[in-house]
N, C-alpha and C positions, 0 to 999 in steps of 0.2 A: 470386544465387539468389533466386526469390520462392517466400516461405512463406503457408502458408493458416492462419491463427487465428480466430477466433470469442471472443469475451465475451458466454458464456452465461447470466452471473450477473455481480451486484458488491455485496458488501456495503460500506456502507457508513456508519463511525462518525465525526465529527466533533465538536470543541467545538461547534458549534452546536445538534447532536444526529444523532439518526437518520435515514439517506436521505440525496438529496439533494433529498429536498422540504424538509427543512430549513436549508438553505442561506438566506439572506438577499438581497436582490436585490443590495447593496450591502456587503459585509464590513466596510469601513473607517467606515460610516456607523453598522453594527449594533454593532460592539464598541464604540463613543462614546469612546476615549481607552483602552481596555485596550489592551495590547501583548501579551498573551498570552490564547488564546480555549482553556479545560483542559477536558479531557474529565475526568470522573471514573474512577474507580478501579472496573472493575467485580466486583459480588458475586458472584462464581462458587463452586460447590458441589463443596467436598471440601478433603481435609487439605492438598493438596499446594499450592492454589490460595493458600493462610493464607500461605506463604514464597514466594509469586512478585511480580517485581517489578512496578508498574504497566504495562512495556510487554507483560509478557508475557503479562499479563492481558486486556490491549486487543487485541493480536493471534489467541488464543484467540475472546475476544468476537467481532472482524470476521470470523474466517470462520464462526462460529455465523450473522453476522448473512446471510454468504453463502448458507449451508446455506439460510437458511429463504428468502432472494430466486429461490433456485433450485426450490427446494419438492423437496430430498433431505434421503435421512437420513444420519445420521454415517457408517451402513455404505456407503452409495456409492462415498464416498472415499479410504474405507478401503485398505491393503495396498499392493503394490508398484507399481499400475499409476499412480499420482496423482502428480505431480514437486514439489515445493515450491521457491519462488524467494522468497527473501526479503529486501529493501531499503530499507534507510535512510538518510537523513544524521546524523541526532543520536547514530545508535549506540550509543556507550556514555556518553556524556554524563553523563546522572545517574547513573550508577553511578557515575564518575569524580568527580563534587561531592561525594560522598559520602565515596568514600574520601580525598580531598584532605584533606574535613575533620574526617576521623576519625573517622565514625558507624561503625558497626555494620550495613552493609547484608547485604541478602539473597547478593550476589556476593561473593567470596574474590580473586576477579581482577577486577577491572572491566574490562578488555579481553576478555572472554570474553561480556560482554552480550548482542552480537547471536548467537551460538550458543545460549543459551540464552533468548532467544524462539524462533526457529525449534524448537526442541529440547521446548519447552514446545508449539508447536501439534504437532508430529508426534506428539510421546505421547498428548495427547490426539486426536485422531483417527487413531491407528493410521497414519501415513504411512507406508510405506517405499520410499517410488518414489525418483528422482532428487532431487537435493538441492542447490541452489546459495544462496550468500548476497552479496548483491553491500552495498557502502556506498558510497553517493554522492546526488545528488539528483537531481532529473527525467528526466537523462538514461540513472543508473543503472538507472530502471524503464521507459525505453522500453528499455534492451535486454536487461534480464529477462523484457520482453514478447518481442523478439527469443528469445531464447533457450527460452524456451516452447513456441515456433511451433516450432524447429527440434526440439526434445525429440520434439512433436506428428508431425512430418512423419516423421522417421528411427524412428517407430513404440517410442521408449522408452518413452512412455509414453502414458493411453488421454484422459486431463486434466491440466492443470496449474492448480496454484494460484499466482498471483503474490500476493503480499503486503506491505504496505507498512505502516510506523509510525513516526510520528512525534508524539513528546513533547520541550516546552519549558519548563514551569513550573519543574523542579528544575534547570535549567540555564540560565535567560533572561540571566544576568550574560554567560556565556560568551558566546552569539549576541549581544550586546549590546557586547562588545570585541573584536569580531571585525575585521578589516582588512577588509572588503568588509557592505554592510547589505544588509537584507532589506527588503521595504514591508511597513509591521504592516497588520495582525496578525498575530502569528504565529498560526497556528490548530492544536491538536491533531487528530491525527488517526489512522484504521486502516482501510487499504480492502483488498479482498480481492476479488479476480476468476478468476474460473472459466474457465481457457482450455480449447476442445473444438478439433477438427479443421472447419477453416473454407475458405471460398474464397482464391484466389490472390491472397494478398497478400503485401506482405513489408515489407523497408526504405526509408526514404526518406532520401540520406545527402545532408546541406550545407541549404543556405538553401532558398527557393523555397517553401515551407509557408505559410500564411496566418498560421496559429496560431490559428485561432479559439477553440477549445475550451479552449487553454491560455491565453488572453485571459480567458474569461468563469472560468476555475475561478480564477483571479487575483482577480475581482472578487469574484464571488460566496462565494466559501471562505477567502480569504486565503491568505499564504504556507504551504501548507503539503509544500513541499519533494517529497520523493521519493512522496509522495502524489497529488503532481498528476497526472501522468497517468490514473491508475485513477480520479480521480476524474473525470477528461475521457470516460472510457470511460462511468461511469455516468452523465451528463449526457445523453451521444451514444444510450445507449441508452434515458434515459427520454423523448428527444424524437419517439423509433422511427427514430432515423436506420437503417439496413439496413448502411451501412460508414463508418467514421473513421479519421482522420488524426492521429494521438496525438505530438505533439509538445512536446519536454524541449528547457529553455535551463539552463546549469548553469556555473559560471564558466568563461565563452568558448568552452565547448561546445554545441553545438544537434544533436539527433537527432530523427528522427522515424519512426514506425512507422504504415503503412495492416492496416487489419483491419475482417471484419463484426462488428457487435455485435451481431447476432440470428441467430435460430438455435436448433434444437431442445437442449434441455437433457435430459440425461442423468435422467432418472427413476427411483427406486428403487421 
């Protein structure tokens, strides 16, 4: 079946900073010897924001930082029409160093982490549309972008937010003894894209892909896992590409998804 998506927006937060006019031509050159590129902890406003943990805070943050790439308000997003797909690989990670080593974290269950980000960005903007959580890396968010489309198409819903986050700082020992490596840097990150109803595209399944986009988000961003792709998206669409070809390699897995990235955004 071919599905029609659009990425109307993408915010985008990285250790390197804000956009991806912050990106550096070279990743492995710009971090000089760090193995990990940390986004900070951001200051967000109110009681509840005091006991959230850094991911949940970064995920909050990237789709504030969507809201404003797209130039809506919170209310647009707002209520049952809006889907949220939510994707990691580090998942509960730091919550899990945590408890290992006996602090006193924000979580009670550390296998409950990636629920509670998603759970933290719905409250704060009022989501109650469709709801999916996927864990895995690149290729888990080409098919959150898949499943988007399809949300989009079978009319559940009127946008979807795909969203992505990954942190490594409170966890780097783990990623560091792992049986299979990553190329450093690792880079922190949280992108957030705005799926609307788009032209005829859909899946593209097996080999045959160029990769380019996930070639340059490699160089340019570094490793940063189930973020690539959205960050391929907002690459594609700061260059005004009109459609791309988003493709996730993920241990001996490769997926890829066709979509336009332009296209009228929903206005409030």
């Amino acid at each position: 079946m071919r599905v029609g998506a659009c990425a109307a927006a993408v915010g985008v937060l990285t250790g390197w900073g804000e956009g991806v006019a912050a990106l550096p031509a070279e990743a492995r050159t710009a971090a000089g010897g760090q193995p990990v590129i940390r986004l900070t902890r951001p200051a967000l406003d109110g009681e509840r924001f005091r006991r959230a943990t850094r991911e949940c805070l970064l995920g909050v943050a990237a789709v504030q930082q969507m809201l404003r790439d797209a130039e809506l308000s919170r209310e647009a997003i707002a209520g049952p029409r809006t889907a949220l797909l939510f994707v990691t690989a580090g998942a509960y990670g730091a919550s899990n160093v945590e408890f290992i080593a006996g602090r006193a974290g924000t979580l009670h269950f550390p296998y409950t982490a990636p629920s509670a980000l998603s759970a933290e960005v719905a409250i704060e903007f009022g989501l109650t549309g469709a709801y999916v959580i996927l864990i895995g890396g690149p290729t888990a968010t080409v098919d959150a972008l898949w499943q988007a489309a399809r949300l989009l198409q079978e009319g559940r819903c009127d946008r979807a937010l795909v969203l992505a986050v990954e942190t490594f700082d409170e966890c780097e020992s783990l990623w560091r003894r792992a049986r299979w490596s990553l190329q450093a840097p690792l880079v922190e990150a949280a992108v957030c894209a705005l799926m609307v109803p788009g032209a005829d595209r859909g899946p593209v399944v097996g080999a045959g892909q160029n990769g380019a986009l996930e070639a340059e988000v490699q160089t340019r961003a570094g490793s940063t896992l189930s973020c690539g792709p959205l960050l391929a998206l907002a690459l594609a669409r700061a260059a005004g590409a009109g459609a791309a070809t988003v493709t996730g390699t993920w241990r001996g897995r490769r997926a890829a998804i066709e979509m336009t990235t332009t296209g009228p955004a929903v206005r409030s």
